[in-house]
N, C-alpha and C positions, 0 to 999 in steps of 0.2 A: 241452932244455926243450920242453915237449909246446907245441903251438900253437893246441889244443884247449878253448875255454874254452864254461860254460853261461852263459846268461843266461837271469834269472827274474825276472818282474815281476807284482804284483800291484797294481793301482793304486784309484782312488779309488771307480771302480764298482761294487766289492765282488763282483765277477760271479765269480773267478778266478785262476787260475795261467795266464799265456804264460811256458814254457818253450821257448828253442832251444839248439841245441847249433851255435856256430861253428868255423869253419878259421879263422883269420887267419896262417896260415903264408906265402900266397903274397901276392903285389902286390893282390891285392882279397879281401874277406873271402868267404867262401862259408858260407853258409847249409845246415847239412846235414841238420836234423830240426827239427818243432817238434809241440812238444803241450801242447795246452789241457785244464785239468783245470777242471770249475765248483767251487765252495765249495758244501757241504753250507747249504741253508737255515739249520739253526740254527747253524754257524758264521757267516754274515752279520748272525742278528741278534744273537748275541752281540758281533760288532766294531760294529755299529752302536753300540749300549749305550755302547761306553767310548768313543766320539766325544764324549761328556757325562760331567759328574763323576756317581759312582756310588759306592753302598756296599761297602767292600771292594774296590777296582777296582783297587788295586797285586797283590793276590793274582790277582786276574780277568786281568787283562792278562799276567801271567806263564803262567797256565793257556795262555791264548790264543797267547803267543808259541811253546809247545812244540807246541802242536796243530799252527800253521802248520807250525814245522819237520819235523814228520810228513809232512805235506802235500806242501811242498818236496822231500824228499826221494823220495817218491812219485812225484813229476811226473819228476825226476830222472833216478828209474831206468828207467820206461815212455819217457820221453826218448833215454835210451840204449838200449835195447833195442831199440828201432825202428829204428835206427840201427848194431846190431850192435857197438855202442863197449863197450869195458870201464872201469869208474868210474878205474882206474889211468891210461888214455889220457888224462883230463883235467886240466888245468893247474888250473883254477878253476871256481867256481860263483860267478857275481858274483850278486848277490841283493838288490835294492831292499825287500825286507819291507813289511808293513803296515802304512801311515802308519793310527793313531789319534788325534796331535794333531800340527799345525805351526804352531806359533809363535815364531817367529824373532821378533819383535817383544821376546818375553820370551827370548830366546834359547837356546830349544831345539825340536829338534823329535823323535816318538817316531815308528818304524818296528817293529814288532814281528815277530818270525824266528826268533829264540834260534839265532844264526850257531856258535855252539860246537857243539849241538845236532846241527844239520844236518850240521858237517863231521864230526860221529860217526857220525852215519847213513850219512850217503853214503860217506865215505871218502874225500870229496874236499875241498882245501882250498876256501874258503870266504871271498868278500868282501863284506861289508855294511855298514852304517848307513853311507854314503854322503854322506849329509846334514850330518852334525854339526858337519865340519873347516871345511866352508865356514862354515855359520852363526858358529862361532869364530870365524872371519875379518871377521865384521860382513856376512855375506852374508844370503840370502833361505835359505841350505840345495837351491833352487829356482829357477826349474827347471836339472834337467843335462846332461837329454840335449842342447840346444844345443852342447855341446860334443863330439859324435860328430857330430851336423848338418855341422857346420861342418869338419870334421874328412874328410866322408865324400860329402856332397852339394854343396859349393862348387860355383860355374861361376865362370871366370873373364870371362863375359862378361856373363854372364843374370844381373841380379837377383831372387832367390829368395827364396819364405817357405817355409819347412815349419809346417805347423801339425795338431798335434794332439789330438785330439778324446777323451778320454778322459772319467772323471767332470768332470776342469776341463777347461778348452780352452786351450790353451799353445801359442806359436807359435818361432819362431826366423828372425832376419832373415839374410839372407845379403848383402848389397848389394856388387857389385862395389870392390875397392879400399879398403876399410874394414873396421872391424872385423865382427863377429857380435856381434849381440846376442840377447837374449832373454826372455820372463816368460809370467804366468799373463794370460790375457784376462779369464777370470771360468768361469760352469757352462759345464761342456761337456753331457755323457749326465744327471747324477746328478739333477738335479730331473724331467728328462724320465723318466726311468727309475723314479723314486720315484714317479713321479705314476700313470704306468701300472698301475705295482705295485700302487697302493690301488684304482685305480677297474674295471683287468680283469684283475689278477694274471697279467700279464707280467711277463719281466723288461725288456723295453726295448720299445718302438717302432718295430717292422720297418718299415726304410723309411721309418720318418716316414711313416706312412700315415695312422696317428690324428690326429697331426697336420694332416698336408695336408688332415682332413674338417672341422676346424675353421674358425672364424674370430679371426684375432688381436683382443685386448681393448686397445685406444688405451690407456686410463687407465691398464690393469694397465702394459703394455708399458713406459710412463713410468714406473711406480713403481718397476721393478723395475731401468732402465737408470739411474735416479737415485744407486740406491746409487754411494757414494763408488767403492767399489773398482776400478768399470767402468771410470769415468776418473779415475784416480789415474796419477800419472807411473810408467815405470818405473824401476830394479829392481819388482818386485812378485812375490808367490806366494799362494795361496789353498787352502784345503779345505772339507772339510764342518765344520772350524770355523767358517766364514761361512755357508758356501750349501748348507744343508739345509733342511729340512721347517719345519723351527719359523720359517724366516725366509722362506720360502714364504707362510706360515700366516699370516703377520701384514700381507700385500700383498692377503690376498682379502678381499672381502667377504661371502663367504659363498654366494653368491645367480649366480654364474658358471656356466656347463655346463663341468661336464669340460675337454670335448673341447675348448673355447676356451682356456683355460686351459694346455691341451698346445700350442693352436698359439703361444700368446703365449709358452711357455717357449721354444719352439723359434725365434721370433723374437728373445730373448734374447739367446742362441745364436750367433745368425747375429750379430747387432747387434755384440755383445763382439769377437765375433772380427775383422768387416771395420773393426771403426770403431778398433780396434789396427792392424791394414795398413795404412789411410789416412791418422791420424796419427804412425804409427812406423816405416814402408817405405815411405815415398814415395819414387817410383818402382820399384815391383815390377812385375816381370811375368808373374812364375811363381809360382804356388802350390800347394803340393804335400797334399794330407791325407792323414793316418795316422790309427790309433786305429783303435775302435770308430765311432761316432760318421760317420767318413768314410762308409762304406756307409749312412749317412742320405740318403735320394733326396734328400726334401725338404729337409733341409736344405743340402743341396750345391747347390740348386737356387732356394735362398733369396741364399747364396755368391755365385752366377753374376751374380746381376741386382745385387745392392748392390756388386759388385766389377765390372763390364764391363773393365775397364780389364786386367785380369789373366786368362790362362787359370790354369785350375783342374783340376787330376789328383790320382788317387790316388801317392800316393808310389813303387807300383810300378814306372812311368813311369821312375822313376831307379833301380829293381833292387834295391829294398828294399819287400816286400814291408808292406803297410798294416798289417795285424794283427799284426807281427811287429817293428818298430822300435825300441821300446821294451823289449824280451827283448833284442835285441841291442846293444842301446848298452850295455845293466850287462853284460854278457857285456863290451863292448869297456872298460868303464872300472872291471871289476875286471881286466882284464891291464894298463891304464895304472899301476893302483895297483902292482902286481906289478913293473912296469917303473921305478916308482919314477917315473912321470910326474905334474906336476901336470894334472889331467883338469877343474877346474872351470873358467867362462869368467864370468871378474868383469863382463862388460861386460853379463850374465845375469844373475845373483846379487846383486851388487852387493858381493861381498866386495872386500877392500882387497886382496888380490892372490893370485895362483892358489895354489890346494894340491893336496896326494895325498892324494886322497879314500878313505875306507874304512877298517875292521879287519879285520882278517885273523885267521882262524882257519886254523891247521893242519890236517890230517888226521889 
């Protein structure tokens, strides 16, 4: 059996395809190609759209799910090609899809793919909706990758966090001699990114530079850390079912510059993430960023000073490369499914106990 699995992630930024191609044949996984494909403009505002109820949106969201599986298989094949691999060398495409609602609260949540689809395309079997088994289990659905974390980056001496920085900000504890835990902090990129997008049609905030020319807003800053979900206990998970524009929209008062506005998002940001470390890793000492989001200067820089206590690196550091983590963990947790592994980590999710996450489609 081939040892050769893909992993494909497109997550809450809407920026995208990370595609890699792993080895997990030997004692450590090896990373052997990766490519980023962007989403076409109007495929982002068309999944923006059914973030919200809409007219005819069961038809919409079907359209939408085949277009991805285009896409995917796309990424796919320029994936292999790079790489010199023939679609037959690969075990699996593990493939997270495109989350348009999560609500585990009502107990479901949708990733759209069309996993049949894709393994027609490509030729290659095919593991997806990832999410579902857990939330059956009374879980969050979310988050997963904790369970490759823990799996891949443990120290048995150093207390760790990995935290990643995507549209939400999610972290993963590692604490010596206990278990791993895990959940969503609150926005990571997605209001920063949306904000840009209106006001100088970016797509993100290089660097956090916009930011950094700001000045943070006291009052906004409070309004926005009030929200319940910041400090709500864990298990937890979130999307732009919470923390989008409409709930932005309703914190300003109109009369704000821009540019303050980006810097108070990005103190948001910051806030969600360290004030999760400091009530839920206490005693960390390492923390590690991945995502998008990690190559934010400022906000890594925002990180340093409300966390002193902890050094701060990109995930690299540990031989997983930042922008890449997240391709590779569903790469790892559709072979766990394969293997007939339970891959989710209840102390994460909060489901009642582990399962073998995924469906499987054939080639």
């Amino acid at each position: 059996m081939s040892a050769l699995y893909v992993g494909i992630m497109s997550g809450t930024s809407l920026d995208g395809i990370d595609a890699a191609l792993l080895d997990f044949s030997g004692t450590t996984t090896k990373l052997l190609a990766t490519h980023y494909q962007a989403y076409p403009d109007s495929l982002k505002e068309s999944l923006l759209k059914l973030h919200q109820p809409a007219v005819n949106e069961l038809h919409l969201a079907q359209l939408m799910a085949n277009e991805l599986a285009h896409l995917y298989a796309s990424a796919t094949q320029t994936l292999l090609q790079s790489a010199n691999i023939s679609p037959r060398q690969i075990r699996a495409i593990g493939c997270h899809g495109q989350t348009i609602r999560h609500r585990p609260e009502a107990g479901y949540t949708l990733q759209l793919g069309n996993g049949a689809l894709l393994a027609e395309l490509s030729g290659i079997c095919v593991v997806n909706d990832f999410r579902s088994r857990d939330i059956a289990a009374g879980g969050q659905g979310a988050p997963l990758v904790p369970a490759f974390h823990d799996k891949m980056l443990r120290h048995p001496e150093i207390h760790r966090v990995i935290v990643n920085i995507g549209g939400i900000s999610n972290l993963t504890n590692l604490p010596i001699g206990k278990a791993s835990s895990g959940f969503d902090c609150g926005p990571g990129n997605l209001l920063m990114d949306a904000w840009i997008s209106r006001h100088h049609n970016q797509p993100y905030d290089k660097g956090g530079a916009w930011a950094a020319s700001g000045k943070v807003i006291p009052s906004l800053l409070k309004a926005f850390i009030d929200e319940p979900f910041v400090s709500a206990t864990p298990p937890k998970s979130c999307g732009r079912d919470l923390f989008n524009m409409q709930w932005l929209e309703r914190h300003l008062q109109g009369n704000e510059a821009p540019v303050d506005v980006q810097a108070t998002l990005l103190a948001l940001t910051a806030y969600a993430i360290s004030n999760a470390i400091q009530l839920h890793c206490i005693g960390a000492k390492e923390v590690y960023l991945c995502g998008g989001g990690a190559h934010n200067l400022t906000l890594t820089a925002q990180l340093k000073t409300l966390l002193p206590e902890c050094s701060i690196q990109l995930s690299d550091q540990l031989g997983i490369e930042a922008d890449w983590l997240e391709a590779i963990a569903f790469a790892w947790l559709a072979q766990q499914t394969l293997l007939g592994h339970k891959a989710n980590l209840p102390e994460a999710t909060g489901a009642r106990h582990p399962c073998i996450l995924g469906a499987i489609y054939q080639a």
